[in-house]
C-alpha positions in Angstrom: -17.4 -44.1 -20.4 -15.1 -41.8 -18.5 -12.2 -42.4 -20.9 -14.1 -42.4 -24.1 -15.7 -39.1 -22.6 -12.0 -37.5 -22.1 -10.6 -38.8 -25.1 -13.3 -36.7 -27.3 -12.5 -33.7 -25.2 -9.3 -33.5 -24.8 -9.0 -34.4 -28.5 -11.4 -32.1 -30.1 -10.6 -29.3 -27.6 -8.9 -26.5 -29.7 -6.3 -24.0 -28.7 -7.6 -20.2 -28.1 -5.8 -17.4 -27.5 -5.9 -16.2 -23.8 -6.5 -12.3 -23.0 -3.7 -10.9 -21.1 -6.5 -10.3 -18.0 -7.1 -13.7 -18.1 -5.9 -16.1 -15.0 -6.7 -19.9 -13.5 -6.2 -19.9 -10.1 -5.6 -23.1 -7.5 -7.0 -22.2 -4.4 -5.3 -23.8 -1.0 -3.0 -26.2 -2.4 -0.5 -28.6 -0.9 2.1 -28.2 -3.1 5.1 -30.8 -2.9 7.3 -28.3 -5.4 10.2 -31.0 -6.2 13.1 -28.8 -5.8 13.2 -30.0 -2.3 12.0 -32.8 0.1 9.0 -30.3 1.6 5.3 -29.8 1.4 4.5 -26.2 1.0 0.6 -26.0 2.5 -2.1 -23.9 1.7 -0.8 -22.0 -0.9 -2.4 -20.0 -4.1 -0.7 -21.0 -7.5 -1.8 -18.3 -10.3 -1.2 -19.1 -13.9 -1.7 -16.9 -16.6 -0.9 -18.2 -20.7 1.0 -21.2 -20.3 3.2 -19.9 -16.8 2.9 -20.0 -13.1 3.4 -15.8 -12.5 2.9 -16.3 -8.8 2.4 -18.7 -5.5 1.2 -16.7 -2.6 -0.3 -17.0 0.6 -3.1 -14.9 -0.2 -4.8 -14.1 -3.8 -3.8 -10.6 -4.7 -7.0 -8.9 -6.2 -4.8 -8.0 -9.6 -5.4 -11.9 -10.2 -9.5 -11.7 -9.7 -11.6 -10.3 -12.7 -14.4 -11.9 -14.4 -12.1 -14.1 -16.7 -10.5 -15.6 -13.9 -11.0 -19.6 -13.3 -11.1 -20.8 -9.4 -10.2 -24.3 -8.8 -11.0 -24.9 -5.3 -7.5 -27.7 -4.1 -8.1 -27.5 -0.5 -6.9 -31.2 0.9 -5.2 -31.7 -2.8 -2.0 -31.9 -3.3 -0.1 -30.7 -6.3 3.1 -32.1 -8.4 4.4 -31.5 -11.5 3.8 -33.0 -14.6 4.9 -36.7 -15.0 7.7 -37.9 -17.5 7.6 -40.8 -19.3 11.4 -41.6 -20.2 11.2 -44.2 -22.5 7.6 -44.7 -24.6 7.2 -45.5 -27.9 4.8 -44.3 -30.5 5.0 -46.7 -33.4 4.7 -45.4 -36.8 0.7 -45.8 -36.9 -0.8 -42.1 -36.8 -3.7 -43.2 -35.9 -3.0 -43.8 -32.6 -1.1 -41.4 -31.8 -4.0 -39.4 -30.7 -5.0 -41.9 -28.6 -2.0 -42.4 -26.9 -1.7 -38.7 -26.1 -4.9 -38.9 -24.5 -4.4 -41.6 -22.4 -1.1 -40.2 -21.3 -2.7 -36.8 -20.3 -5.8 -38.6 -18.2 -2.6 -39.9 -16.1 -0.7 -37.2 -15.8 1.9 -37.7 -17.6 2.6 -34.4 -19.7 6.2 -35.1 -21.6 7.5 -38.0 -22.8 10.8 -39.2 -24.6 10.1 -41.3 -27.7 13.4 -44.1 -28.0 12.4 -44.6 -31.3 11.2 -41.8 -33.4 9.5 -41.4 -37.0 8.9 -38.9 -39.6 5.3 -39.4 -38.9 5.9 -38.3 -35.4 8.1 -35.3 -36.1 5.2 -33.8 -38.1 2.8 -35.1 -34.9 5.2 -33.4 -32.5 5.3 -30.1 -34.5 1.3 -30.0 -34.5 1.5 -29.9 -30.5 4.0 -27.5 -30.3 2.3 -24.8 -32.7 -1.1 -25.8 -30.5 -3.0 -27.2 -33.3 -3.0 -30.6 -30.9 -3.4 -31.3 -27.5 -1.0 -33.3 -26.1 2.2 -34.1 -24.0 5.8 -32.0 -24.9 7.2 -34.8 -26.8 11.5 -35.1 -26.7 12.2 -37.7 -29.5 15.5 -40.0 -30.6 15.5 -41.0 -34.6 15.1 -44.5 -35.1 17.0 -47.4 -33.1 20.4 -47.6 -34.4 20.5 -51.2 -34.7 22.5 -52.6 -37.8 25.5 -55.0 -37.4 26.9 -54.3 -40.8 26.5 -50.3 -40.6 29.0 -48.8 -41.9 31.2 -45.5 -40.9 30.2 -44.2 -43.7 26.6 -45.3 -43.7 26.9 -43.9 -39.5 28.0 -40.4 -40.7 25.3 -39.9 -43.0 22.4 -41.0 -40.2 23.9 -37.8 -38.2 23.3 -35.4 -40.8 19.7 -37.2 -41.3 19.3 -36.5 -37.8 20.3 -33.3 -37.5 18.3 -31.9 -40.8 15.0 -33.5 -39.7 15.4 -32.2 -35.9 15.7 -35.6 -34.1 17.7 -34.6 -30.9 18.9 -38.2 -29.7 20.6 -41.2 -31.2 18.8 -44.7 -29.9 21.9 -47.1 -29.4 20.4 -50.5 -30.2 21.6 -54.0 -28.9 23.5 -55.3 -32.2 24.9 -51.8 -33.8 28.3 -52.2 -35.6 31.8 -51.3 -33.7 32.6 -49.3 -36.7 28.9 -47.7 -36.5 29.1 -46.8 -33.0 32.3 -45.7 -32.9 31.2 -42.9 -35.3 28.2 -41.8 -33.3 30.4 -41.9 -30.2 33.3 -39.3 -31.9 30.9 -37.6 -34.0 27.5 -36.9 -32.4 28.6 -33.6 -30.6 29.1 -31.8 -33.9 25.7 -32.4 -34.3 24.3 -31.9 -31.4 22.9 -35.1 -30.9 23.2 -37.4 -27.6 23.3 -40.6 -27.5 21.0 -42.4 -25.5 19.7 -46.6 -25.8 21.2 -50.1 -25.2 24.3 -51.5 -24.3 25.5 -52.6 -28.0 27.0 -56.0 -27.5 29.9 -55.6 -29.4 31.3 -52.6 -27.3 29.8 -54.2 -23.5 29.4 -52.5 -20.4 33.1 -51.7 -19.2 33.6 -49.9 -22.7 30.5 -48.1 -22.7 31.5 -46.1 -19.7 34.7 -44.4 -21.4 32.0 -43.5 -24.2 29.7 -40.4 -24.7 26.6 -42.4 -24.5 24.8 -40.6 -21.5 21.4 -42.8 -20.5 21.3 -46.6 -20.3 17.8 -47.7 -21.3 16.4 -50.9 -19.4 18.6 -52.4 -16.2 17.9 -55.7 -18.3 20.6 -54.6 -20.3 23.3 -54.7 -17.3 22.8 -58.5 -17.4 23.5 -59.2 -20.7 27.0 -58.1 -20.7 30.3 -58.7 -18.8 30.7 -59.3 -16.1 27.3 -61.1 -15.5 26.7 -62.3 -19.5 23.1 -63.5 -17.7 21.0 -64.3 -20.6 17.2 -65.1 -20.7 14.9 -67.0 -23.5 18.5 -69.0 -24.9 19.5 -70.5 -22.3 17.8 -73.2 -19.7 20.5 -73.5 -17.2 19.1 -73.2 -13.4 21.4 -70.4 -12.4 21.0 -67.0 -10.7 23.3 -63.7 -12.0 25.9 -63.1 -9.5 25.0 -60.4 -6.9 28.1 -59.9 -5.5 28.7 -57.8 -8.1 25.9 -55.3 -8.0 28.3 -52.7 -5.7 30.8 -53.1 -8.6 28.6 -52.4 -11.0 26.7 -49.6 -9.9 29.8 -48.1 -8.5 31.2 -48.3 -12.4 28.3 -46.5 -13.6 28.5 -43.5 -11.0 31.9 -43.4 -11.1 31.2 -42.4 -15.2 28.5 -40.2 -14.5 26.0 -42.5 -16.2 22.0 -42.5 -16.3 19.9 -45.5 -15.9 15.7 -45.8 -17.0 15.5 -49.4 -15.1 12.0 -50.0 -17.0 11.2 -52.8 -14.3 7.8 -52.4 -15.5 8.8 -53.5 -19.3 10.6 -56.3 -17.2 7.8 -57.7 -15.0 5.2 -57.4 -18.1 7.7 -60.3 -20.0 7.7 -62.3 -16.5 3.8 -61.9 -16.5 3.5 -63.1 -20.0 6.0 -66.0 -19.8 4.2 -67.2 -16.5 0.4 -66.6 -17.8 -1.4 -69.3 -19.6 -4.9 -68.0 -20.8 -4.9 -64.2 -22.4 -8.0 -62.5 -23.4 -8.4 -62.4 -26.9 -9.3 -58.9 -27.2 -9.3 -55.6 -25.2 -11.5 -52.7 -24.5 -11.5 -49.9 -27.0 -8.9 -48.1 -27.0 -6.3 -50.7 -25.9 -7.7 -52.9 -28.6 -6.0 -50.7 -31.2 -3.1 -50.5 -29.6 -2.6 -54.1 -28.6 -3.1 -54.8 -31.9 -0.7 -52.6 -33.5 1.5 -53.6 -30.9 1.3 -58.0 -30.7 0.3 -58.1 -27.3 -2.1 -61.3 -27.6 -1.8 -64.2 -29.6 -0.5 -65.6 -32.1 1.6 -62.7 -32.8 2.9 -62.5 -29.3 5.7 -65.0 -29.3 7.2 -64.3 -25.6 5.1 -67.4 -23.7 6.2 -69.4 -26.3 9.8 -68.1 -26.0 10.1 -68.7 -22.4 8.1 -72.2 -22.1 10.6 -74.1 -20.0 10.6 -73.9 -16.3 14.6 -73.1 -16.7 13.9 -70.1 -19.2 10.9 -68.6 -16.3 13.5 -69.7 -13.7 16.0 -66.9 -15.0 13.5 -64.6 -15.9 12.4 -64.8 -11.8 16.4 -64.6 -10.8 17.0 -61.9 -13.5 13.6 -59.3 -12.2 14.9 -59.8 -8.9 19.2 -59.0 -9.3 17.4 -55.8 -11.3 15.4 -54.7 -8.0 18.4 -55.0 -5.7 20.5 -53.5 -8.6 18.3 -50.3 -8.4 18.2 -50.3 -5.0 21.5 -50.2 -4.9 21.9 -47.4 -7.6 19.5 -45.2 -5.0 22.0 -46.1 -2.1 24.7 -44.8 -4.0 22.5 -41.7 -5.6 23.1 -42.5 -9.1 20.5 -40.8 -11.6 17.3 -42.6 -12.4 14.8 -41.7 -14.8 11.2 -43.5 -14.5 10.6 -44.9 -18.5 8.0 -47.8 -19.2 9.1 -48.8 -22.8 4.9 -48.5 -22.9 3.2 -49.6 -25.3 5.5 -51.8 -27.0 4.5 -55.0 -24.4 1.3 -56.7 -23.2 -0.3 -54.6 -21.0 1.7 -51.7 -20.7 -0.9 -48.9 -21.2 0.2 -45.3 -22.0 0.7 -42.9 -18.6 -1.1 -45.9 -16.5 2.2 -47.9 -17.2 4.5 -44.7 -15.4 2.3 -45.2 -12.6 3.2 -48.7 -12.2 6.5 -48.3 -12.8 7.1 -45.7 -9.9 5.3 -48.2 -7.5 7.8 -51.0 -8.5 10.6 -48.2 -7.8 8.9 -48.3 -4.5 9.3 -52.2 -4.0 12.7 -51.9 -4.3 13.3 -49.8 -1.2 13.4 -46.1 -2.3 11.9 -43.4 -0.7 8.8 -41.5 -2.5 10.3 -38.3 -2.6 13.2 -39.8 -4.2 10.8 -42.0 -6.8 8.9 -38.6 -7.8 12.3 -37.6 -8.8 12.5 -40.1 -11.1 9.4 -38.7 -12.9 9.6 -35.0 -12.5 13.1 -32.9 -11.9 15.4 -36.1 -13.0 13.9 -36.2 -16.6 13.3 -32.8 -16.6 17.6 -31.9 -15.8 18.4 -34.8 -17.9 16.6 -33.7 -21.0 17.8 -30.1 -20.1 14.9 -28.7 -19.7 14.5 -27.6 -16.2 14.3 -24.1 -17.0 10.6 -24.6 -17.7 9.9 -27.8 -16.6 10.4 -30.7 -13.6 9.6 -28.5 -10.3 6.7 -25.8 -9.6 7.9 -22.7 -9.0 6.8 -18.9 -10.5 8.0 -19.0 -14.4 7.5 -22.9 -14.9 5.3 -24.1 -17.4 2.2 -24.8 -15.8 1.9 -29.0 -16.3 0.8 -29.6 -12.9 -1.4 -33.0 -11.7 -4.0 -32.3 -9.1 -4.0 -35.4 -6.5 -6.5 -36.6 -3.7 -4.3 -38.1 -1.9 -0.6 -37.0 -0.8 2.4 -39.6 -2.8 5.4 -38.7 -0.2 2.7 -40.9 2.0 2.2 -43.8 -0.8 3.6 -43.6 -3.8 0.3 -45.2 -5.3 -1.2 -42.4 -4.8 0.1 -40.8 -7.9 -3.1 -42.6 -9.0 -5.3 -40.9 -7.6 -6.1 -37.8 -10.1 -8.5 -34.8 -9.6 -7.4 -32.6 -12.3 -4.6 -32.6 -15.0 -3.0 -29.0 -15.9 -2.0 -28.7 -19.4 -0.1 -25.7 -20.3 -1.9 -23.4 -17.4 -5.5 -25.2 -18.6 -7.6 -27.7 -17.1 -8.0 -30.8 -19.4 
């Protein structure tokens, strides 16, 4: 009942203007701020409009009228609003309500879409004139994924990007040398990025003297020299080669690259290939989007794929080189952004997904400070929007998450959510 309950609210709520006069206080908060390693206790974040305008020890009296909301945060603690890096939102509009909804009920208040629409451009423009709730949305076009596309073809997609307001190209697995090599010389005079997959025809060693910024899924590493580790085509009982995760990672710092491992995309194909009885249906609202998305069967084709015990062997062999290969990419401080691919596999429901994704972060050795990086400031400087988002600190936005329980202690406490701060309002 409690998400049916939110889902009306938040999704029938509509935007008013606030007076001037009018301010939401937190009261007492622990705030982990993000732009350092520190917990700043028992402090008093005002927000007026959609701003922080002050964190004080004590609440100065200006701040206290009768319009002014209270929310008592003593033994809270407060971090900024999550980013999912890599989530999808189909082209079903439908849904994407829902999808907003859940994302906010977890915290998770901006997300990159790897594979945008027109249907979500005119979605995205709704929340940003305030005539929706929901998260900031940063979206790529659609995946760039055609093996004969053309220069030509690859020129024009840039100007369709660029007129429609798409900020990122999605690099796809099997895109066209000639296509690629035209986004790679050409984006910039649009001022698009390019972000995505390691396209097999260029591989890994290439794609580092290229302009593509963000590698999407740590997956990707093993499907191209040196470790040419492939899963669901081949049934040979070997494991990748880890003596070649220093190289690796010491390749991709050395080019100044970004990684969204997705472990949780990762482990949700190992689930499925291991699992022999799914249910047949889900709860409302998941039902909607497992169907849209093929999690159950018949549509969903990845036990079927992976049958063999040599296919699951690999899969085990390839989730485990990804964990010591992010580890690794910690050790070495190279970038990470926390992404999900959510929804676009069983089981990976929207904002709850992030959540399980910063907890596998966890597994692999790195410190929680370090993990909320991944979800706040990271995303936040990667995306170039720090100015106003990523840390909390007077002038931010105010997307804050109110949590029971302190996450520099156990990252699964991300998880536990009081309140969810929208914009400087309570959802």
């Amino acid at each position: 009942m409690r998400f049916i309950l939110l889902l009306f609210v938040v999704l029938t709520t509509s935007s008013c203007s606030s007076d001037q006069n009018e301010y939401t206080v937190l009261k007492n908060c622990n705030i982990i701020p993000m732009y350092k390693d520190t917990i700043l206790v028992k402090k008093n974040i005002i927000m007026q409009n959609d701003r922080i305008v002050a964190i004080e020890d004590k609440i100065d009296g200006n701040y206290l009228n009768s319009k002014t909301i209270t929310i008592d945060c003593s033994n809270k603690f407060i971090i900024p609003g999550l980013f999912d890096s890599h989530f999808h939102y189909g082209r079903k509009e439908t849904l994407y309500k829902v999808s907003d909804s859940l994302l906010l009920n977890y915290g998770v208040t901006n997300v990159f879409s790897l594979h945008g629409s027109d249907e979500l451009l005119t979605h995205k423009k709704k929340i940003d004139n305030a005539e929706l709730i929901g998260p900031k949305i940063i979206s790529s076009g659609r995946n760039q994924r055609a093996d004969d596309l053309t220069a030509e073809e690859a020129l024009q997609q840039l100007k369709n990007h660029k007129e429609k307001g798409f900020e990122y190209i999605k690099i796809y697995t099997h895109l066209s040398e000639a296509a690629f090599e035209v986004y790679n010389n050409k984006a910039k005079e649009y001022n698009l990025r390019l972000v995505g997959h390691i396209p097999r025809k260029i591989g890994f060693y290439q794609l580092m003297d290229t302009n593509q910024e963000l590698i999407c899924h740590t997956e990707e590493i093993l499907y191209n020299e040196p470790l040419n580790y492939l899963m669901g085509v081949d049934d040979t009982v070997t494991e990748p080669n880890y003596q070649l995760i220093d190289t690796i990672v010491s390749t991709l710092k050395k080019n100044s690259k970004w990684v969204s491992p997705t472990l949780v995309a990762f482990k949700s194909i190992l689930t499925q290939a291991q699992k022999t009885n799914f249910p047949s249906e889900l709860n409302p609202p998941l039902n909607e989007i497992a169907s849209y998305w093929n999690w159950l069967p018949p549509k969903n084709q990845i036990p079927t794929k992976f049958s063999t015990k040599g296919k699951q062997f690999r899969l085990e062999k390839g989730y485990l080189f990804q964990k010591l290969l992010v580890k690794e990419m910690n050790n070495q401080n190279l970038s990470l952004l926390a992404g999900t691919d959510s929804p676009a596999l069983f089981n990976l429901t929207p904002g709850k997904s992030l959540h399980r994704e910063l907890q596998l972060l966890g597994s692999c050795g790195i410190s929680e400070y370090e993990i909320l990086k991944t979800a706040t400031i990271n995303p936040a400087q990667f995306l170039r929007l720090d100015k106003d988002y990523g840390t909390i600190e007077i002038n931010k936005i105010a997307n804050l998450v109110i949590l029971n329980k302190n996450p520099l202690i156990n990252i699964g406490n991300t998880e536990e959510i009081y309140k969810v701060i929208l914009n400087g309002k309570q959802l």
